[in-house]
C-alpha positions in Angstrom: 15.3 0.9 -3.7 16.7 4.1 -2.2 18.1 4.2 1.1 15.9 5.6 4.2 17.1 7.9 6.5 18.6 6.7 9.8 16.1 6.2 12.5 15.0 8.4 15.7 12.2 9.4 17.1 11.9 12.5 15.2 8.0 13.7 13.4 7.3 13.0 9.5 4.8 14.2 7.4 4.4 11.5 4.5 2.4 14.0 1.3 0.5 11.9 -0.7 0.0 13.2 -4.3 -0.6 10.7 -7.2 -0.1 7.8 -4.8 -3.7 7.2 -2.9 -3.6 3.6 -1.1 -2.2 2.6 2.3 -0.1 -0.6 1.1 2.9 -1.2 -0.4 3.5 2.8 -0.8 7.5 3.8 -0.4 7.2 7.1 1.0 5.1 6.1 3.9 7.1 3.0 4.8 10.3 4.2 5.0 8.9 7.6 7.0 6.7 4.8 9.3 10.7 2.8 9.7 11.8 6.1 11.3 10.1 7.8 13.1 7.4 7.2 16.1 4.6 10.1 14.7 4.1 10.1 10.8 1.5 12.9 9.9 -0.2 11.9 6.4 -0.9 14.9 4.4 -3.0 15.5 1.0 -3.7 18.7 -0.4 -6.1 19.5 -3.5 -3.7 21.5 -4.9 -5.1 25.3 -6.2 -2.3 25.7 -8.6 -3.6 22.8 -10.7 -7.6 22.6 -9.8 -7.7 26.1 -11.0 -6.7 25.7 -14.1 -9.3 23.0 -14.7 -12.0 25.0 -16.6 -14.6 22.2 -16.3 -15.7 22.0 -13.0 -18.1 18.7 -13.7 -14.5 17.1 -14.0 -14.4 13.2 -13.3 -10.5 13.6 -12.4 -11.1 15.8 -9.1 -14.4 12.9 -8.2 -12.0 10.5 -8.7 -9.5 11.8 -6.5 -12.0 12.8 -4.1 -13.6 9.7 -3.9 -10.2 7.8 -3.2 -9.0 10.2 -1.0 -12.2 9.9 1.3 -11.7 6.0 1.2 -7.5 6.2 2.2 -8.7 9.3 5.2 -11.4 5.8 6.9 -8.4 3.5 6.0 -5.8 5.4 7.9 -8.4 5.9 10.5 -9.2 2.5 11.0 -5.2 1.9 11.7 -4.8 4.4 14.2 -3.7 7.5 12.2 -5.9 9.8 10.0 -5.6 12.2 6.3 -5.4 16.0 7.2 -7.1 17.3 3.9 -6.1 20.7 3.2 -7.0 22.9 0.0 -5.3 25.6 -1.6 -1.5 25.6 -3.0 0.9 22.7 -2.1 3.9 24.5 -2.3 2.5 26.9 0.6 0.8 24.4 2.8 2.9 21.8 2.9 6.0 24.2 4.5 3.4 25.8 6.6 2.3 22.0 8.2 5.4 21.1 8.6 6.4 24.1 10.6 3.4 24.1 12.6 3.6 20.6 13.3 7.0 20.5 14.1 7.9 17.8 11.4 11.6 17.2 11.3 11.3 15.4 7.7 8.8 15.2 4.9 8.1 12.2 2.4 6.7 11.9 -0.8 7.0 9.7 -3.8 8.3 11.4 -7.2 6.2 12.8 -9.8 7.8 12.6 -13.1 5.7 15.6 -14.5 8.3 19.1 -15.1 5.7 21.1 -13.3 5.3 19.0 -10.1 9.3 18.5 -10.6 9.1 22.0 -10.4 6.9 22.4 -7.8 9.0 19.8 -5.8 12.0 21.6 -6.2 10.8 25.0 -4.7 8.9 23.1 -1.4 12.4 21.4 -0.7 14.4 24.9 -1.2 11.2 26.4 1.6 11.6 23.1 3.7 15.2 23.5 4.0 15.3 27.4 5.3 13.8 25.8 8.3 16.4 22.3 8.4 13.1 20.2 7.2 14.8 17.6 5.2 12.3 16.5 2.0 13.0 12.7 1.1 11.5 11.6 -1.7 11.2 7.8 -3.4 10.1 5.7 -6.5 6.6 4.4 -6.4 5.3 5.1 -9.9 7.6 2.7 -12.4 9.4 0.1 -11.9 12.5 1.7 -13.3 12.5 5.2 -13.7 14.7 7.6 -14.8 18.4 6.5 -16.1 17.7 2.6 -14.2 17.6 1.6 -17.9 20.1 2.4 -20.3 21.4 1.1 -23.6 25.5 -0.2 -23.7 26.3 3.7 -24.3 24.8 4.5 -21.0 22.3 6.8 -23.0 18.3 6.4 -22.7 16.7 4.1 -25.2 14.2 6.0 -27.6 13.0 3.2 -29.1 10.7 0.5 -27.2 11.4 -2.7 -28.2 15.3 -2.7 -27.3 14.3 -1.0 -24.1 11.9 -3.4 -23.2 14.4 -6.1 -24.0 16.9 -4.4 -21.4 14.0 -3.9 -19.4 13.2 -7.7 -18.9 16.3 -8.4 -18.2 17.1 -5.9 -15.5 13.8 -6.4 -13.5 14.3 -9.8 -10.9 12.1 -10.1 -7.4 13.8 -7.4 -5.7 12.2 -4.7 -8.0 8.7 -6.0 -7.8 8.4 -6.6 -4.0 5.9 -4.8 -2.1 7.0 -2.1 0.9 5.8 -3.9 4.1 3.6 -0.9 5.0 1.9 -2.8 7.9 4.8 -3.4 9.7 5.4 0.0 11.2 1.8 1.0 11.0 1.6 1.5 14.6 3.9 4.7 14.0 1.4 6.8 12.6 0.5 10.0 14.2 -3.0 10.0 16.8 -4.3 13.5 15.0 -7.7 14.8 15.9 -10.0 14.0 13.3 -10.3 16.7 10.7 -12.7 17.4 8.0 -13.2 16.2 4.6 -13.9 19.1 2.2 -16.6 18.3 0.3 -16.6 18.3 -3.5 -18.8 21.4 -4.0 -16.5 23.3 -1.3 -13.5 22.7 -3.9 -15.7 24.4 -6.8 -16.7 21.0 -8.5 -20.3 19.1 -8.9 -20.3 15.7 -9.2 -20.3 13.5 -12.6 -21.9 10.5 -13.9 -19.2 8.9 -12.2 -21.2 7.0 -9.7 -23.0 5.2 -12.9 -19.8 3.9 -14.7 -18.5 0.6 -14.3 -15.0 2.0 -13.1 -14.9 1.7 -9.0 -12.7 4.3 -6.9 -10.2 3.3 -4.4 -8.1 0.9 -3.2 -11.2 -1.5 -2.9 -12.0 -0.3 -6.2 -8.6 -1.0 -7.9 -8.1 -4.1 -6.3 -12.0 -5.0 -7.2 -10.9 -4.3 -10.9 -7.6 -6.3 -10.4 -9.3 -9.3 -9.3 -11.6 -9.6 -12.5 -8.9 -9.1 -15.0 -7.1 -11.8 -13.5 -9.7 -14.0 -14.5 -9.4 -13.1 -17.9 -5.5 -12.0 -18.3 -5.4 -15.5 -20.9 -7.3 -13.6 -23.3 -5.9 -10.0 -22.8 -3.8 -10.6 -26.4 -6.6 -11.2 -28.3 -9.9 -9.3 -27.1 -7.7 -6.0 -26.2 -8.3 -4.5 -29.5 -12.5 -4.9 -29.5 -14.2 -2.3 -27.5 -17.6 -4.0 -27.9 -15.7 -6.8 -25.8 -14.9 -6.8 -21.5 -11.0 -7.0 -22.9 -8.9 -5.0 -21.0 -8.2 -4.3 -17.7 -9.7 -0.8 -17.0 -6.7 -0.4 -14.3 -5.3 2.8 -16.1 -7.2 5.6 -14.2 -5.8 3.5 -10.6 -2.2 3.7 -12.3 -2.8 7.1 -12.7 -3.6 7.9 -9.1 -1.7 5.2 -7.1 -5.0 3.5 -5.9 -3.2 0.3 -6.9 0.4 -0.7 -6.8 2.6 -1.0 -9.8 4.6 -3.4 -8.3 1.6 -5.3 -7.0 0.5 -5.5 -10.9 3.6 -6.1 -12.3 4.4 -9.3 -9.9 1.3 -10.7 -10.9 1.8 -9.9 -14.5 5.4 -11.7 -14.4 4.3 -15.2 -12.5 1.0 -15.3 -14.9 3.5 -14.9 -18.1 5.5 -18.1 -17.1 2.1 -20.6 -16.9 1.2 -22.4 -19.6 -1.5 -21.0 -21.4 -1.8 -18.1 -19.9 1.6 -17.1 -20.6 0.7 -14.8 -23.9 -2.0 -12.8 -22.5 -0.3 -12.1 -19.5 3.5 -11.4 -21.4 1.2 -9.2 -23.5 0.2 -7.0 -20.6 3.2 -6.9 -19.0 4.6 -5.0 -22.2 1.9 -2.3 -21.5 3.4 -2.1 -18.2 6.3 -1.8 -19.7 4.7 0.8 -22.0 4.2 3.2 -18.9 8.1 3.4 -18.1 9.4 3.6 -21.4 7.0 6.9 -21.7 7.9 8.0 -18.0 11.6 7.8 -18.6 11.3 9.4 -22.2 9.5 12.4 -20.4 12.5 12.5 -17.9 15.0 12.7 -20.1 13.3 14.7 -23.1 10.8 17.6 -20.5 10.3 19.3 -23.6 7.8 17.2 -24.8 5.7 18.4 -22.4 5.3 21.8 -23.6 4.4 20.5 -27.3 7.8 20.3 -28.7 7.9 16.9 -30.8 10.5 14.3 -30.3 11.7 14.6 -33.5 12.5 18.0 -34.6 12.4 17.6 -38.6 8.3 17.2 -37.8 8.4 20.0 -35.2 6.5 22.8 -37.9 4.1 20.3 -39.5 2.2 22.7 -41.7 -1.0 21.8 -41.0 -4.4 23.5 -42.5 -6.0 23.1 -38.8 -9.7 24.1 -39.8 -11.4 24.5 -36.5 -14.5 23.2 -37.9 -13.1 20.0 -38.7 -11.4 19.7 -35.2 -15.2 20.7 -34.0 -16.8 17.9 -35.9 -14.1 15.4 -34.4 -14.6 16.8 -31.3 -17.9 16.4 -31.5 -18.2 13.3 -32.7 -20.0 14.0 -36.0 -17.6 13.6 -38.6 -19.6 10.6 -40.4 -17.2 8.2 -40.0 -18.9 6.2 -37.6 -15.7 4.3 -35.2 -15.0 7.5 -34.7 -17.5 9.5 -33.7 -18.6 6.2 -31.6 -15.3 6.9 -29.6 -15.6 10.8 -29.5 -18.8 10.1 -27.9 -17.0 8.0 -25.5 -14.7 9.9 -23.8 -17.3 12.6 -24.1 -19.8 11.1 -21.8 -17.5 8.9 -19.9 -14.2 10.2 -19.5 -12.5 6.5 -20.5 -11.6 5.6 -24.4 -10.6 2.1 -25.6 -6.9 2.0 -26.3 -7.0 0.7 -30.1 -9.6 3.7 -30.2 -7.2 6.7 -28.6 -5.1 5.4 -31.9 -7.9 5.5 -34.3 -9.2 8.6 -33.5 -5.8 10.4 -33.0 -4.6 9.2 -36.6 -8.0 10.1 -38.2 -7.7 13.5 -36.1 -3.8 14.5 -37.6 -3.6 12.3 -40.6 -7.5 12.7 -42.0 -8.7 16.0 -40.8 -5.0 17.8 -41.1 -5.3 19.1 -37.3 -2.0 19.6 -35.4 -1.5 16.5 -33.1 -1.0 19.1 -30.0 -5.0 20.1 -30.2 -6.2 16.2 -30.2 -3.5 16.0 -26.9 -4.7 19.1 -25.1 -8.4 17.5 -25.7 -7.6 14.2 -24.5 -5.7 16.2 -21.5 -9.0 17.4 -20.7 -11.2 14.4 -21.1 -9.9 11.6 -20.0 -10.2 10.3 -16.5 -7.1 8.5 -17.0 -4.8 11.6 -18.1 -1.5 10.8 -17.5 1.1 13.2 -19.2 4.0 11.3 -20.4 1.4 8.3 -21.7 -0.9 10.7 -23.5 1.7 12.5 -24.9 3.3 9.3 -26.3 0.3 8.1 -27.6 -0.3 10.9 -29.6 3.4 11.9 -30.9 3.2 8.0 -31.7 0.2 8.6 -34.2 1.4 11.7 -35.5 4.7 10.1 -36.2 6.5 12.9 -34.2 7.5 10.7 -31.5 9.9 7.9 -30.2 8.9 4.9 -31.9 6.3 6.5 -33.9 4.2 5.2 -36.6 6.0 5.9 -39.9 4.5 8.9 -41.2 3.1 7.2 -44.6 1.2 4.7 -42.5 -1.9 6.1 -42.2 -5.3 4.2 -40.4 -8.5 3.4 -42.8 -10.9 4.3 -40.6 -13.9 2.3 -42.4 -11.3 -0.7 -42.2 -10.5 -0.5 -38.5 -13.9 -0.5 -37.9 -14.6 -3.8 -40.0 -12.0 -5.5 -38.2 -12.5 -4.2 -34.5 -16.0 -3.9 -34.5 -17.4 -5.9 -36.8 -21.3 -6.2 -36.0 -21.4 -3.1 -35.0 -22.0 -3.0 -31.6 -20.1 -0.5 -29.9 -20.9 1.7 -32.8 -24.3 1.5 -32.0 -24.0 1.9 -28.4 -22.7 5.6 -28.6 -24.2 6.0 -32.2 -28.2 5.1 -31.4 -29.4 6.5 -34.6 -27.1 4.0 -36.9 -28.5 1.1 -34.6 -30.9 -0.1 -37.3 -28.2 -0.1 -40.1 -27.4 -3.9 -40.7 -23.3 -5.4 -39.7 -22.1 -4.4 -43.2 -24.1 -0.9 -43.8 -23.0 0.7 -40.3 -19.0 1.2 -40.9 -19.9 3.7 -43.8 -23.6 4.4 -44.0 -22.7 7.3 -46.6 -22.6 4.4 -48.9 -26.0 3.1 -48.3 -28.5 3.0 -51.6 -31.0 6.1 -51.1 -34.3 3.4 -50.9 -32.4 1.7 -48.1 -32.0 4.9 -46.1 -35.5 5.3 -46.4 -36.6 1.9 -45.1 -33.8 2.8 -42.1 -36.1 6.3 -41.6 -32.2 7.6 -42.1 -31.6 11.0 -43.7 -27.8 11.7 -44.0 -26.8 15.0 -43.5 -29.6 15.5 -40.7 -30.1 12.2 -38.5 -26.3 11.4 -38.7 -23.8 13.5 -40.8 -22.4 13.3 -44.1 -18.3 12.6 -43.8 -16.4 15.5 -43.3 -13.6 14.6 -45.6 -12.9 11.7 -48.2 -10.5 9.0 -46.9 -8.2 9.0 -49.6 -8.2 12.5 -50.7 -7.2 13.4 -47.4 -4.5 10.4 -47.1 -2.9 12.0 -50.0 -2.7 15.3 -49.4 -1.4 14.0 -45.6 1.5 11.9 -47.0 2.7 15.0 -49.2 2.4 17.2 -46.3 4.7 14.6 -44.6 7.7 14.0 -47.2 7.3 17.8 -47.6 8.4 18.3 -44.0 11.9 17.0 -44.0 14.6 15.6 -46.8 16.3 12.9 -44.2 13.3 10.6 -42.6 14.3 8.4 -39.5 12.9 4.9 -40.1 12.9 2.6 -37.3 
């Protein structure tokens, strides 16, 4: 862990960003070991709410939410939030001068516009000797922490994990004694909360889904998936099932702690029979850093450029109508439009789902990967940018450990296998819910009497498929081979 300044009695301003808990949080320990009047900052940042054209958005409720719970916490312990909105790279200079702050915290954000952003607030802060300090939080390794023997990054996951398990011990994982120095934080006088409407947002179905903000919230989510970690390895996959932990949107925003997770995740996979389950989710952990560090070292990925640059030009139809139907969630293939309708109305996806529907999306449909990720980008509550942008570079087989391009998902058999009887089809699919266990994973195929017993008119009630299976597949795998003579295969 990096090194904290030395200590005096000088004023900090710790800026919370992606990071919205009180415990175990590097930037405001080591600006709490320092100094006698830490100032804690967070600013709903203009330069990235505006460009949020939805403004029924669950993200910004989210963050609201949480940051209303961490403004009471910090109360409660003797300091307090100053909520500001507007841009970040204006107000948090313009604090810091007017609160005479000698040195400003924050943990990093791996994104190349907040690195950006970063980058111009020190360069401000410094024209006034404000020193910026600025820590890991996010990962457990970041950056170059972990390297191959060649001292180059690893773009492939499994020999980075590897390293990955080998380099992490108790040191890495132990949490920053927050509470120690808690008695340092600044006596402000109690300031405002902005309210959700005054930001230019309404307010979601949030409130109704089984996804709590917070710390309380995260740790309230924690709690129950401990109780079933055992099983994580082999009901992850079902989405009909309560099989995975639904921590990903607290990741996202910092309302738990990654090392918190990770300790947990490390004793679990060294008991018994609880080892495989828990060993399993520690690889998605593991997941989050390999993704974080690719983005680090390869930025250009996050303007659409794909990781490997014989796929870069794809020549894909990209009919809009198609990419309207999948959006939609009416393409007739049922898994899918059951997840569409997902995200749609709640702003989550199952994981084996995000795969399904990507790979029907690029490898079905013939739509450039970068529309399903700009979609997703907009939808999900858990958004995270490296992540998403892995996942779908992944199923497009344009990324770092990518699915080979000639692997291609069945869509009726993925949803024979992970959703057998049906059920979350029918949840998000209502009009298929009389269809029997074997007649709802391709109802197209359903004898014209039968429909008419179901009261089911294809085409009207539900739609006819968009495309054929494997018409599309081959006209996919030609578009692949046709790309590029020398094909990486790992």
């Amino acid at each position: 862990m990096p090194l904290a300044p030395q200590k005096s009695n000088v004023n900090a301003l710790v800026w919370f960003r992606r990071d919205l808990r009180d415990y175990d949080h590097a930037a405001l320990y080591h600006a709490l070991k320092i100094s006698t009047q830490v100032l804690c900052v967070f600013v709903f940042d203009t330069d990235i709410l505006d460009q949020l054209s939805d403004k029924a958005d669950r993200r910004v409720e989210f963050i609201w939410e949480s940051v209303r719970e961490l403004k009471t916490a910090l109360q409660a312990k003797g300091g307090d939030l100053i909520v500001l909105h507007g841009s970040a790279r204006k107000h948090i200079p313009a604090i810091a001068l007017q609160a005479n702050i000698h040195a400003v915290f924050a943990n990093h954000d791996y994104e190349p516009n907040a690195n950006a952003r970063d980058a111009e607030v020190a360069v401000t802060l410094a024209k006034h000797n404000i020193a910026f300090h600025h820590y890991k939080d996010h990962v457990i390794f970041e950056r170059d922490e972990v390297l191959n023997l060649a001292g180059k990054p690893y773009g492939v996951f499994t020999p980075y994990k590897n390293k990955w398990l080998q380099t992490v011990n108790d040191f890495y994982v132990q949490p920053y004694p927050v509470d120690a120095y808690i008695h340092n934080l600044a006596q402000t006088l109690s300031s405002e909360l902005p309210s959700l409407e005054s930001l230019g947002f309404v307010r979601t179905n949030l409130a109704n889904m089984r996804i709590p903000t917070g710390m309380h919230g995260g740790l309230q989510l924690f709690e129950d998936f401990e109780n079933r970690i055992e099983k994580y390895k082999d009901a992850r996959d079902f989405p009909a099932i309560k099989g995975v932990s639904y921590l990903s949107v607290h990741l996202r925003f910092g309302t738990v702690s990654i090392r918190h997770l990770a300790r947990h995740a490390r004793s679990r996979a060294n008991t018994g029979s609880q080892s495989i389950g828990a060993q399993t989710w520690l690889n998605e952990l593991i997941w989050r850093d390999f993704y974080a560090q690719i983005l680090h070292h390869n930025p250009q990925v996050a303007f659409g450029k794909a990781f490997k640059a014989e796929f870069e030009s794809l020549p894909f139809p990209n009919s809009p109508a198609l990419f309207q139907a999948w959006c939609d969630g009416k393409t007739g293939y049922p898994l899918v439009d059951a997840a569409m309708r997902q995200i749609n109305q709640t702003g989550f996806m199952h994981n084996r789902l995000r795969m399904v529907a990507a790979s029907f999306l690029v490898k079905d449909l013939l739509v450039d990967w970068r529309w399903g990720e700009r979609y997703f980008a907009e939808k999900l509550i858990d958004f995270d940018l490296s992540a998403n942008n892995g996942g779908w570079q992944w199923a497009a087989s344009t990324g770092c450990d990518a699915q080979p391009w000639f692997r291609i998902f069945n869509p009726i058999t993925q949803s024979e296998r992970f959703d057998a009887q049906g059920k979350f089809i029918r949840k998000y699919l209502p009009e298929l819910a009389q269809c029997n266990d074997r007649e709802i994973h391709a109802p197209w195929l359903i004898p014209p009497l039968r429909l008419q017993a179901l009261n089911l008119t294809l085409g009207s009630d539900y739609p006819l498929p968009v495309v054929d299976h494997a018409s599309q597949r081959t006209l996919a795998l030609a578009l692949y081979k046709n790309a590029s003579t020398k094909i990486e295969f790992f």
